[in-house]
N, CA and C atoms as an extended XYZ file, in Angstrom:
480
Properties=species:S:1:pos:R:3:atomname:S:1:resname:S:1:resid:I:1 pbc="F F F"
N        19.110      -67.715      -69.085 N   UNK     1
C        19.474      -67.586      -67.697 CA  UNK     1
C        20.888      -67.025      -67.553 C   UNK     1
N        22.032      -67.674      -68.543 N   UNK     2
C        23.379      -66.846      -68.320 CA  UNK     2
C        23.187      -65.455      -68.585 C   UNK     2
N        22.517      -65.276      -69.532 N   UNK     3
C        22.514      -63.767      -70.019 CA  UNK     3
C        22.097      -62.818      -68.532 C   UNK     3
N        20.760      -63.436      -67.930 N   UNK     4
C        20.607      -62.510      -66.649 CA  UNK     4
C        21.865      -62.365      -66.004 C   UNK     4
N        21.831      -63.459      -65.532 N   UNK     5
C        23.470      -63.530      -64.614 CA  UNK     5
C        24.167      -62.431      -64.526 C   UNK     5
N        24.715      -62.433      -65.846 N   UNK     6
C        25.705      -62.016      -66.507 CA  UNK     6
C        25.449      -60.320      -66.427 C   UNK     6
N        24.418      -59.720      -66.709 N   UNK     7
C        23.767      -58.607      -66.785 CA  UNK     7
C        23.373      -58.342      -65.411 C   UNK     7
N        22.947      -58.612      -64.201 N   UNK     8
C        23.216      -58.993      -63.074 CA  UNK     8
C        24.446      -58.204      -62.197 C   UNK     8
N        25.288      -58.744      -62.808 N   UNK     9
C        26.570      -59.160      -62.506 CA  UNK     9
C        27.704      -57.722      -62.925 C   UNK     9
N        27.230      -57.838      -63.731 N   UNK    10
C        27.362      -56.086      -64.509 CA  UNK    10
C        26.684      -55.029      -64.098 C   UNK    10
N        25.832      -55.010      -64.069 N   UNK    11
C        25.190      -53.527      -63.458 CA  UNK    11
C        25.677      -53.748      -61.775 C   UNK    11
N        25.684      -54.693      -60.986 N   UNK    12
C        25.802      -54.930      -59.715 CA  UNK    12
C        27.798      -53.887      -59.566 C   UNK    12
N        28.570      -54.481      -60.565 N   UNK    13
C        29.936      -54.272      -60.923 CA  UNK    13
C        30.039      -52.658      -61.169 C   UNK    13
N        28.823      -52.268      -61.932 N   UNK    14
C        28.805      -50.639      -62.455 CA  UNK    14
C        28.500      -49.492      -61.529 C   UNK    14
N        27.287      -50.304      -60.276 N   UNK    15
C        26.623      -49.386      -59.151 CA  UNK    15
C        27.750      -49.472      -58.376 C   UNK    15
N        28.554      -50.801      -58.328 N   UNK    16
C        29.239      -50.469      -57.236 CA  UNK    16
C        31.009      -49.508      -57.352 C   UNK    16
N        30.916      -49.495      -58.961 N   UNK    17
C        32.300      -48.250      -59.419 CA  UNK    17
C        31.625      -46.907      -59.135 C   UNK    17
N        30.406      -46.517      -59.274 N   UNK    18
C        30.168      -45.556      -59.638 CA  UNK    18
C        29.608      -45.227      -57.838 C   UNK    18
N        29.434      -45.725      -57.384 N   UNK    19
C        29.181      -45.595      -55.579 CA  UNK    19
C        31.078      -45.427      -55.459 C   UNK    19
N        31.817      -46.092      -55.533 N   UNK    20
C        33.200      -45.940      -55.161 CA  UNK    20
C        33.508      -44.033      -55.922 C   UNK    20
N        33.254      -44.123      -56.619 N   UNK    21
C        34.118      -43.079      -57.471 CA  UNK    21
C        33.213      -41.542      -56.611 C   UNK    21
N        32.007      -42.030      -56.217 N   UNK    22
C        31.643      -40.775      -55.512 CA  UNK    22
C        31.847      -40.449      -54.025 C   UNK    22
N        32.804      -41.093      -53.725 N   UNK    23
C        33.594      -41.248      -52.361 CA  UNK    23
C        34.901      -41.062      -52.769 C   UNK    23
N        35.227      -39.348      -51.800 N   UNK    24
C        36.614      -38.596      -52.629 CA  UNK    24
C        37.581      -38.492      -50.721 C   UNK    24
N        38.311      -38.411      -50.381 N   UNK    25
C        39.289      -38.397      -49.491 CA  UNK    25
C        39.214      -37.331      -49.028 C   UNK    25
N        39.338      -36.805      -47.799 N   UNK    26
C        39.632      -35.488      -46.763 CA  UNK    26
C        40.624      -34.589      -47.900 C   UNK    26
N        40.172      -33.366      -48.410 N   UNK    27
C        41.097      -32.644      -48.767 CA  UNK    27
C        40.559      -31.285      -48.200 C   UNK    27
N        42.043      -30.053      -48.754 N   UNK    28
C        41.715      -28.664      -47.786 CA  UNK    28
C        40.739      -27.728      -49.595 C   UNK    28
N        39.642      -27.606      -49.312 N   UNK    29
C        38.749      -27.225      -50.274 CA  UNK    29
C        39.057      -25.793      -50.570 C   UNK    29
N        40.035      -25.138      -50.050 N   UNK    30
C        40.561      -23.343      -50.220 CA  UNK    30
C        41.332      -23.420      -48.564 C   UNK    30
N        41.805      -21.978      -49.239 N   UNK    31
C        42.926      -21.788      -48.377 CA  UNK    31
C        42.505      -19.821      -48.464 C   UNK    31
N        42.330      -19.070      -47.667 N   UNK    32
C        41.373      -17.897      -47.616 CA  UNK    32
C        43.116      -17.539      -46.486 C   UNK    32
N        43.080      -15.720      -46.634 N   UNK    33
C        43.524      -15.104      -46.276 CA  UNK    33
C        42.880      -13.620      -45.632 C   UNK    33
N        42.596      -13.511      -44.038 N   UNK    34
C        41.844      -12.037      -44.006 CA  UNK    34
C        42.019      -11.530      -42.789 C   UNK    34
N        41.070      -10.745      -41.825 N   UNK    35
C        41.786       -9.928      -41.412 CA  UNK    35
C        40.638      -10.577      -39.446 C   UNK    35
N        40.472      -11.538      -39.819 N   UNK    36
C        39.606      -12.092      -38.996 CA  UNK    36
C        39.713      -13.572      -39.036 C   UNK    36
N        39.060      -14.473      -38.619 N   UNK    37
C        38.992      -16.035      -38.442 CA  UNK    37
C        38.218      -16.758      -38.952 C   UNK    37
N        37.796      -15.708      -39.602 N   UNK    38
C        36.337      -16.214      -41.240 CA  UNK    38
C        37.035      -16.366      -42.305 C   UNK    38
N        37.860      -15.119      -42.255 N   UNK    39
C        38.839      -14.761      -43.148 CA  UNK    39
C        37.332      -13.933      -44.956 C   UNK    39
N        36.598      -13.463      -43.872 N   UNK    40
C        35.497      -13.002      -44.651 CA  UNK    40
C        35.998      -10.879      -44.314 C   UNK    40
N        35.695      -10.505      -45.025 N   UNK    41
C        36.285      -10.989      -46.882 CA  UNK    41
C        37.604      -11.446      -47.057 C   UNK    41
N        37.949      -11.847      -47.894 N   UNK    42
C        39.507      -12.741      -47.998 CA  UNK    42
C        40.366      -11.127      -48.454 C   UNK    42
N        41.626      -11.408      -48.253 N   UNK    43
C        42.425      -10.081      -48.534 CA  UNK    43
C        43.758      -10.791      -48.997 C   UNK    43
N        44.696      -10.062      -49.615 N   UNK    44
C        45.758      -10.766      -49.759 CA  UNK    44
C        47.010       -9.460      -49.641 C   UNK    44
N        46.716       -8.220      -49.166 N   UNK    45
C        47.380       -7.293      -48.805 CA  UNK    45
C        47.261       -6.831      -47.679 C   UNK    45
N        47.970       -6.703      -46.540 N   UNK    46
C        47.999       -6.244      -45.059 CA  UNK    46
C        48.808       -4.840      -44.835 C   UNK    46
N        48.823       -4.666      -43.860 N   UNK    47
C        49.911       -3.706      -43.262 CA  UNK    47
C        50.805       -4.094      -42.000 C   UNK    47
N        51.909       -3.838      -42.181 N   UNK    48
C        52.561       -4.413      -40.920 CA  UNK    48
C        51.885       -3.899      -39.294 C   UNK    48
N        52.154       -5.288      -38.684 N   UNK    49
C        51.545       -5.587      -37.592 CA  UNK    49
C        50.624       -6.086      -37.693 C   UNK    49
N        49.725       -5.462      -38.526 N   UNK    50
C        48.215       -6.051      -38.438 CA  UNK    50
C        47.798       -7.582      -38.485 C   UNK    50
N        47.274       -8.081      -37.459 N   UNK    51
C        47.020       -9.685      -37.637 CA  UNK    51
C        46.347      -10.163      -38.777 C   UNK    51
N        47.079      -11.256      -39.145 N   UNK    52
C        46.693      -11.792      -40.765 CA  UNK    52
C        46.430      -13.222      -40.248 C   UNK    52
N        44.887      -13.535      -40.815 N   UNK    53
C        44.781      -15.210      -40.725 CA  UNK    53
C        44.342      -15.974      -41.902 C   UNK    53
N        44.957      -16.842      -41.808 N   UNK    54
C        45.025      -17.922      -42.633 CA  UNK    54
C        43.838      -18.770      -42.688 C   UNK    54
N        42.781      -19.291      -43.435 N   UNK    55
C        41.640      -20.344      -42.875 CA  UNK    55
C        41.528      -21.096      -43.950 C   UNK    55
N        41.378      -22.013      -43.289 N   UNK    56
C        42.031      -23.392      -44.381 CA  UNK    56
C        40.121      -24.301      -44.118 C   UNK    56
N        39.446      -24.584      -45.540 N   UNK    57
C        38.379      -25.484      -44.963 CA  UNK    57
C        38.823      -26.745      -45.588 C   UNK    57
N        38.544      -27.707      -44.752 N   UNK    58
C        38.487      -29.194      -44.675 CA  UNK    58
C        37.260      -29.590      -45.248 C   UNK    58
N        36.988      -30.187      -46.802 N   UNK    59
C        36.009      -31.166      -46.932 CA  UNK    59
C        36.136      -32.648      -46.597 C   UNK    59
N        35.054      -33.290      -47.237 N   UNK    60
C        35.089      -35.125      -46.937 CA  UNK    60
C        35.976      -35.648      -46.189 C   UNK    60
N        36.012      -34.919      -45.237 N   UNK    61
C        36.581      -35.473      -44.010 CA  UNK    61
C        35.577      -36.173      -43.049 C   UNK    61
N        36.009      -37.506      -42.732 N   UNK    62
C        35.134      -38.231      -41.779 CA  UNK    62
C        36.328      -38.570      -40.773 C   UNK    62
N        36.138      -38.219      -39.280 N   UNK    63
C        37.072      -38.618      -38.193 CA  UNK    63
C        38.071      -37.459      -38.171 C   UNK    63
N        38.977      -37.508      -37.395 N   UNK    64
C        40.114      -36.668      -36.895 CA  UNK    64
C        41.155      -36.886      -37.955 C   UNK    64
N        41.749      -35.255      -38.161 N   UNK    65
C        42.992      -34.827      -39.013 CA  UNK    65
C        43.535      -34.011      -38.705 C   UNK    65
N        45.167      -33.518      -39.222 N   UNK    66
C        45.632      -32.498      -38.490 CA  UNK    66
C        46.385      -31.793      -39.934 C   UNK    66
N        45.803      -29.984      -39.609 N   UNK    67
C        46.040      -29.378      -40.662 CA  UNK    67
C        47.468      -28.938      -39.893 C   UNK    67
N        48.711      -29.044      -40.614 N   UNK    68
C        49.508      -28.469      -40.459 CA  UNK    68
C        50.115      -27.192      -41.209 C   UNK    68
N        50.035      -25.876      -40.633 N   UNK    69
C        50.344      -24.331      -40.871 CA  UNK    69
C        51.892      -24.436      -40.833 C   UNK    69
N        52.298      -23.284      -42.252 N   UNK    70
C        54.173      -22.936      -42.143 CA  UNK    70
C        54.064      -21.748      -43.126 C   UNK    70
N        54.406      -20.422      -42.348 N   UNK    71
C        54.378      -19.092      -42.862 CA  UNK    71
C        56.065      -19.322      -43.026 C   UNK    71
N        56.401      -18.717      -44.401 N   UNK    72
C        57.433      -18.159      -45.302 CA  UNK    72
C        57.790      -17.659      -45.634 C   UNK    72
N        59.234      -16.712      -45.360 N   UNK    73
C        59.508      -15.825      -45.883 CA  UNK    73
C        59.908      -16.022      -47.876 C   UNK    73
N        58.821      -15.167      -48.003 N   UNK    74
C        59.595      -15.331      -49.758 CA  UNK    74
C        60.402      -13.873      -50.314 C   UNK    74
N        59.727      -13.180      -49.552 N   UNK    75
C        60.799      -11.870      -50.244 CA  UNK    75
C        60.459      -11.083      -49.359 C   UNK    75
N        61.286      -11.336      -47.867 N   UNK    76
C        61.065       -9.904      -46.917 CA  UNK    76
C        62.580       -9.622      -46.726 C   UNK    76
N        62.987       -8.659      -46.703 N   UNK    77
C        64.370       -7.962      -46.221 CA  UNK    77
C        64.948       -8.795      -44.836 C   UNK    77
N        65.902       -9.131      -45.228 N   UNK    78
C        67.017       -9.820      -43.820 CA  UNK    78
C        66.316      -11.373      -43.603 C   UNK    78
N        65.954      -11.613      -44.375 N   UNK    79
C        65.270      -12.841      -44.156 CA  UNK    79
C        65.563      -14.084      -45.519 C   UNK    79
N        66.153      -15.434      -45.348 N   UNK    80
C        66.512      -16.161      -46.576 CA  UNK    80
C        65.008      -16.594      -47.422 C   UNK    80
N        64.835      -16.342      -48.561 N   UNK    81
C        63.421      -17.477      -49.004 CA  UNK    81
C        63.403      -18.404      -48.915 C   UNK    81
N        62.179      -18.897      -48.448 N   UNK    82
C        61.744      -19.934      -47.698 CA  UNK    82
C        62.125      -20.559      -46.515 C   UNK    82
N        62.679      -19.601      -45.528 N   UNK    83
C        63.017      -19.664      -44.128 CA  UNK    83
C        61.483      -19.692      -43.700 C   UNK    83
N        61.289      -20.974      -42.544 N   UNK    84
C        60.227      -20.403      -41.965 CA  UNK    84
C        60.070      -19.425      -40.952 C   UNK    84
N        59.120      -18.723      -40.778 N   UNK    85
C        58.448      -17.775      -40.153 CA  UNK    85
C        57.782      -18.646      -38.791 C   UNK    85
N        57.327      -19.224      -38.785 N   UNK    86
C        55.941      -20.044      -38.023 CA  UNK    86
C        55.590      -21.351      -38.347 C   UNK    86
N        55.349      -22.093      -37.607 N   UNK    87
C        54.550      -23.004      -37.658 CA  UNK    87
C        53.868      -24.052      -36.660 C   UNK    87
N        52.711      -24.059      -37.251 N   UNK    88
C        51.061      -24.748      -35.709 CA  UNK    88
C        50.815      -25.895      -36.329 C   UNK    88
N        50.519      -26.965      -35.493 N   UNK    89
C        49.231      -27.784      -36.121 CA  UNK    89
C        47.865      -27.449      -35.447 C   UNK    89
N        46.876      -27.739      -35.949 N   UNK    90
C        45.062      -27.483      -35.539 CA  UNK    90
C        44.905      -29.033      -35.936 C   UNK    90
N        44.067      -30.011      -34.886 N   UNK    91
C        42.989      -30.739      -34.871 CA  UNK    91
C        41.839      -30.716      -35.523 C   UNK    91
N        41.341      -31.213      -36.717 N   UNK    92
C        39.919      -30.839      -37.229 CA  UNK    92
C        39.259      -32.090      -36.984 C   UNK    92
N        38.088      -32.272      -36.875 N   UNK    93
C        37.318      -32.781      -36.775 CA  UNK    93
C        36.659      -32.822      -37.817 C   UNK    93
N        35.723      -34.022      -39.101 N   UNK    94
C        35.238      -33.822      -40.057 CA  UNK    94
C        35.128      -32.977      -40.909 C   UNK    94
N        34.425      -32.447      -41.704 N   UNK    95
C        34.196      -31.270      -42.580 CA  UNK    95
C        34.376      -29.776      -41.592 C   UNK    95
N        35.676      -28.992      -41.648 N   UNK    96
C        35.451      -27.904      -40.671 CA  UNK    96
C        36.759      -26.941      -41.650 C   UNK    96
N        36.723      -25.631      -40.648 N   UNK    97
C        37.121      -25.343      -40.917 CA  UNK    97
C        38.629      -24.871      -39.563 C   UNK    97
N        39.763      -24.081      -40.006 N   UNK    98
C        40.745      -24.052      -38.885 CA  UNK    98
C        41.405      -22.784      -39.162 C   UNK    98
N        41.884      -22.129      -38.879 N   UNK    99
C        43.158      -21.032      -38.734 CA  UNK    99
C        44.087      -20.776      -38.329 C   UNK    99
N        44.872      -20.045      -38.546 N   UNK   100
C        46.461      -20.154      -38.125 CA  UNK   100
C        46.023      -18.341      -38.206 C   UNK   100
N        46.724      -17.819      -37.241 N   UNK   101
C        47.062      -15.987      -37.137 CA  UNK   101
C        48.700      -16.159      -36.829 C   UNK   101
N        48.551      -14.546      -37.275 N   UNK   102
C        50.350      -14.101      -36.813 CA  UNK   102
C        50.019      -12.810      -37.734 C   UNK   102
N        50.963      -12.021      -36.864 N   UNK   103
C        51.304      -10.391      -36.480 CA  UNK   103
C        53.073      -10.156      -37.384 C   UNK   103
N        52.660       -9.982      -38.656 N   UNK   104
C        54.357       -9.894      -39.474 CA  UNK   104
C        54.445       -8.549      -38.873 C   UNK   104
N        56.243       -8.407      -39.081 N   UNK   105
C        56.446       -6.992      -38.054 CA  UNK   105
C        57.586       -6.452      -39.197 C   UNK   105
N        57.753       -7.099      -40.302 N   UNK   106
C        58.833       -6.662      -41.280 CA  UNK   106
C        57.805       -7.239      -42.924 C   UNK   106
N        58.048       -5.792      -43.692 N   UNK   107
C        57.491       -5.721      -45.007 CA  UNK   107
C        57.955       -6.814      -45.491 C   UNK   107
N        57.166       -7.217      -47.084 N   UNK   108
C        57.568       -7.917      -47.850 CA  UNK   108
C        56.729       -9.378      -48.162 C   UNK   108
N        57.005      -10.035      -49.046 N   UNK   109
C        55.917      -11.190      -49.356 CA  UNK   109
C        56.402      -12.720      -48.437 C   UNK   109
N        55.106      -13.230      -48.310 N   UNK   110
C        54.809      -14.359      -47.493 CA  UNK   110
C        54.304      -15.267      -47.861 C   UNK   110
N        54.576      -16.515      -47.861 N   UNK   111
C        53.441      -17.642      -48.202 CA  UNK   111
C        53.334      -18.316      -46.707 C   UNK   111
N        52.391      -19.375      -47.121 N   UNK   112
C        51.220      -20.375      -45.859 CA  UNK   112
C        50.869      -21.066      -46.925 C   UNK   112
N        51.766      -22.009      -46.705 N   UNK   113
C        51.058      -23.308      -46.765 CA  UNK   113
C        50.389      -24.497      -45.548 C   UNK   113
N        49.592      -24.993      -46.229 N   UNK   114
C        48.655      -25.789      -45.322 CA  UNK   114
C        48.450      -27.262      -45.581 C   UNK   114
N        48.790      -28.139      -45.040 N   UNK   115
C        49.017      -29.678      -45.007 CA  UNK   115
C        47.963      -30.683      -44.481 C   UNK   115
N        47.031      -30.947      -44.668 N   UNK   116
C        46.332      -32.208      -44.373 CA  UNK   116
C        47.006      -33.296      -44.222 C   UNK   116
N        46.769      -33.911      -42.882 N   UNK   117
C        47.651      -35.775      -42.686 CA  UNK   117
C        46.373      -35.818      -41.793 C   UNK   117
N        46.604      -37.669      -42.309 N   UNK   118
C        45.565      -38.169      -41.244 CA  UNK   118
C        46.065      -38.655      -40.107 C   UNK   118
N        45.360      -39.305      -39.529 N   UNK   119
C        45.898      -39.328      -37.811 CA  UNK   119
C        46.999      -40.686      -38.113 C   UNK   119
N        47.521      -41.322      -38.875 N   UNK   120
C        48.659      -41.913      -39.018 CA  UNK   120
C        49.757      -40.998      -39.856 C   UNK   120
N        49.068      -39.795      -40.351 N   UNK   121
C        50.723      -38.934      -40.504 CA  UNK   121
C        50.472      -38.757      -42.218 C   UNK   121
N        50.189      -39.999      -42.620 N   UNK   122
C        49.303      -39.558      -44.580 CA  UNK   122
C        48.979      -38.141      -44.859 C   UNK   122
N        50.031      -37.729      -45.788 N   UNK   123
C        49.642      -36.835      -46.445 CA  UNK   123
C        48.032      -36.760      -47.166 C   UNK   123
N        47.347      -35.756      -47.263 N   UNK   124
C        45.797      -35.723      -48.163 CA  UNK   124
C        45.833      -35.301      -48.989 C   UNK   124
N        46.232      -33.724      -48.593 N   UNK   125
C        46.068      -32.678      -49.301 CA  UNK   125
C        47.136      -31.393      -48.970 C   UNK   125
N        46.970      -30.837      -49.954 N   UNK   126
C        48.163      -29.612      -49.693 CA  UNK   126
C        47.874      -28.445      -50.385 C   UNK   126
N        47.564      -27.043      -49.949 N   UNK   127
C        47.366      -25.963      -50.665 CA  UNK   127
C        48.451      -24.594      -50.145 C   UNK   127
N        48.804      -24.014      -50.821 N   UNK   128
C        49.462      -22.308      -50.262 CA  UNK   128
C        48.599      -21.210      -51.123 C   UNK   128
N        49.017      -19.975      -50.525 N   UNK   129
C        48.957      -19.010      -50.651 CA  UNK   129
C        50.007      -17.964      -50.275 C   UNK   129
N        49.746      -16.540      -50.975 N   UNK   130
C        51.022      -15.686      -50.575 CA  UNK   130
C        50.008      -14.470      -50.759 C   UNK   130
N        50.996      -13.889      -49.417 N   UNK   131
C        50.349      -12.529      -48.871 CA  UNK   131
C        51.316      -11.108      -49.258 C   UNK   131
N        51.158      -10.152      -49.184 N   UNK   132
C        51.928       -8.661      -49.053 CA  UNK   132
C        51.716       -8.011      -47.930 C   UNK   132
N        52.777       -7.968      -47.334 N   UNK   133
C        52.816       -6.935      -45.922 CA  UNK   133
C        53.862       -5.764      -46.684 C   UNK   133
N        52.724       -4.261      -45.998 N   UNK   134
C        53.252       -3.359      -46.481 CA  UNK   134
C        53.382       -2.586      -45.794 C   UNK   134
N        54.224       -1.470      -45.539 N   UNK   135
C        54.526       -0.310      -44.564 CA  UNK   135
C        56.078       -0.469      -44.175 C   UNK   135
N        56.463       -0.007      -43.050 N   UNK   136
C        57.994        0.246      -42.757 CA  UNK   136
C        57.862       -0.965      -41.774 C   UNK   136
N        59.216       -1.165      -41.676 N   UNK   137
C        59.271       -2.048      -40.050 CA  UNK   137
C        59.892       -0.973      -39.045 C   UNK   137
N        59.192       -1.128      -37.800 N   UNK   138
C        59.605       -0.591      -36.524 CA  UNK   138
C        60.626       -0.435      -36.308 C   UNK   138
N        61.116        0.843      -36.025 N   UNK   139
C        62.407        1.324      -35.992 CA  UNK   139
C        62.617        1.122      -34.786 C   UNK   139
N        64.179        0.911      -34.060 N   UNK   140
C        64.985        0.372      -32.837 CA  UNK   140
C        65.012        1.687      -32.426 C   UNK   140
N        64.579        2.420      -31.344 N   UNK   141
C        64.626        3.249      -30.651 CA  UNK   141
C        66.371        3.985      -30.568 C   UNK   141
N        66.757        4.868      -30.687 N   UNK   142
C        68.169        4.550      -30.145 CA  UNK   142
C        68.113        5.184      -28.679 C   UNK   142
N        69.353        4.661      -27.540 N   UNK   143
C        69.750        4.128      -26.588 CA  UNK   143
C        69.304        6.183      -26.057 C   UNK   143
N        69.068        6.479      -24.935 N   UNK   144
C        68.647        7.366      -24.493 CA  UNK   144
C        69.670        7.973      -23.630 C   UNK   144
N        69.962        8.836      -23.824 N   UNK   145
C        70.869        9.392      -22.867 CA  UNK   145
C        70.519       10.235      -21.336 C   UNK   145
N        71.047        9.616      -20.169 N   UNK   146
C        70.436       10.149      -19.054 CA  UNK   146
C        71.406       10.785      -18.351 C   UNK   146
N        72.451       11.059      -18.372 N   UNK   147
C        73.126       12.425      -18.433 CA  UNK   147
C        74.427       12.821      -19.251 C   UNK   147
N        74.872       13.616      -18.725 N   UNK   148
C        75.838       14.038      -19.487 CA  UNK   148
C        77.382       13.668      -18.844 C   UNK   148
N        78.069       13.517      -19.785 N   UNK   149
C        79.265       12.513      -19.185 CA  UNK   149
C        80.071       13.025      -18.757 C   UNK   149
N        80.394       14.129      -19.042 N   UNK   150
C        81.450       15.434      -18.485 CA  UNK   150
C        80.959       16.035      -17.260 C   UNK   150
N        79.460       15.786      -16.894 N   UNK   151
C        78.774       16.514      -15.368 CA  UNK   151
C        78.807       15.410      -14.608 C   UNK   151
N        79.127       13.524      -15.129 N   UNK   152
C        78.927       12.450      -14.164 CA  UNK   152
C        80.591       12.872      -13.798 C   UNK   152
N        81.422       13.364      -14.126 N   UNK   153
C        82.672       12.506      -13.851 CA  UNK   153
C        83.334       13.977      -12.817 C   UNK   153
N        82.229       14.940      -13.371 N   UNK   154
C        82.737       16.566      -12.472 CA  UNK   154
C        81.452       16.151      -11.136 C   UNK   154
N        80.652       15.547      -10.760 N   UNK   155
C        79.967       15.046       -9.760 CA  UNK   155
C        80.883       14.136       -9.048 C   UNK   155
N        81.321       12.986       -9.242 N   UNK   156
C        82.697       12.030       -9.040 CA  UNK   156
C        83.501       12.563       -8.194 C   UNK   156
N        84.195       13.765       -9.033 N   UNK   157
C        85.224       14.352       -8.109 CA  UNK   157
C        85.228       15.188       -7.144 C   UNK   157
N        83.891       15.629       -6.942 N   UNK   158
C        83.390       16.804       -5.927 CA  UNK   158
C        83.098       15.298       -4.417 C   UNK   158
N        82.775       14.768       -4.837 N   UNK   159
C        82.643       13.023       -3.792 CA  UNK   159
C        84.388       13.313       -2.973 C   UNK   159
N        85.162       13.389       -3.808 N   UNK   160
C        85.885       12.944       -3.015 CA  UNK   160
C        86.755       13.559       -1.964 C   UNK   160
């Protein structure tokens, strides 16, 4: 009779590690970069301006979490590394997925990272990625001239 028990008692101890161990915590399952909100196909090279999104999927998530987005400068001109660029939170709801967009307007490399907390603020999970924006940045127009300064000041004196 101890021996059942005992054996019992053990397998009861084993179903219930092996039921625990297949129950894993809300984490971000990829972190996708593209040129849409699918982020289908993923890209990791842009051109300036062009909107770049970020899509972050949420597994074993049960209940409300908040993915928090922070774009980085890592090597763009006039800019310190790891200054941020941006940053959103998105609401997810269970297993989903979320995005973050933004329009870079100056060349050079970027990261996004993406933060899982649960609705008391707990860190989950944490993934980045880094992008290439390529092309020139938009040149400053220069100041336009609308007349000539020697005909405003010979107009002036004919006034008086």
């Amino acid at each position: 009779m101890k021996t059942k028990t005992t054996l019992i008692i053990a397998l009861a101890m084993l179903a219930f590690t092996v039921l625990a161990c297949s129950f894993s915590t809300a984490n971000i399952s990829s972190l996708n970069f593209g040129k849409n909100d699918t982020a289908k196909p993923p890209a990791t090279s842009f051109n300036v301006g062009e909107k770049v999104f970020a899509v972050a999927v949420v597994s074993n998530a049960m209940g409300k979490h908040k993915l928090k987005f922070d774009l980085k400068y890592d090597n763009v001109p006039g800019k310190a590394k790891g200054e941020s660029g941006a940053k959103t939170e998105v609401n997810v709801d269970g297993d989903s997925e979320a995005f973050f967009s933004f329009n870079p307007d100056l060349p050079g490399d970027y990261s996004v990272e993406a933060v899982l907390v649960d609705e008391q603020g707990k860190e989950l999970g944490k993934k980045s990625g880094t992008i290439k924006i390529t092309g020139s940045a938009p040149t400053i127009p220069a100041a336009t001239k609308t007349g000539d300064a020697d005909q405003d000041a010979e107009d002036k004196s004919d006034d008086k």
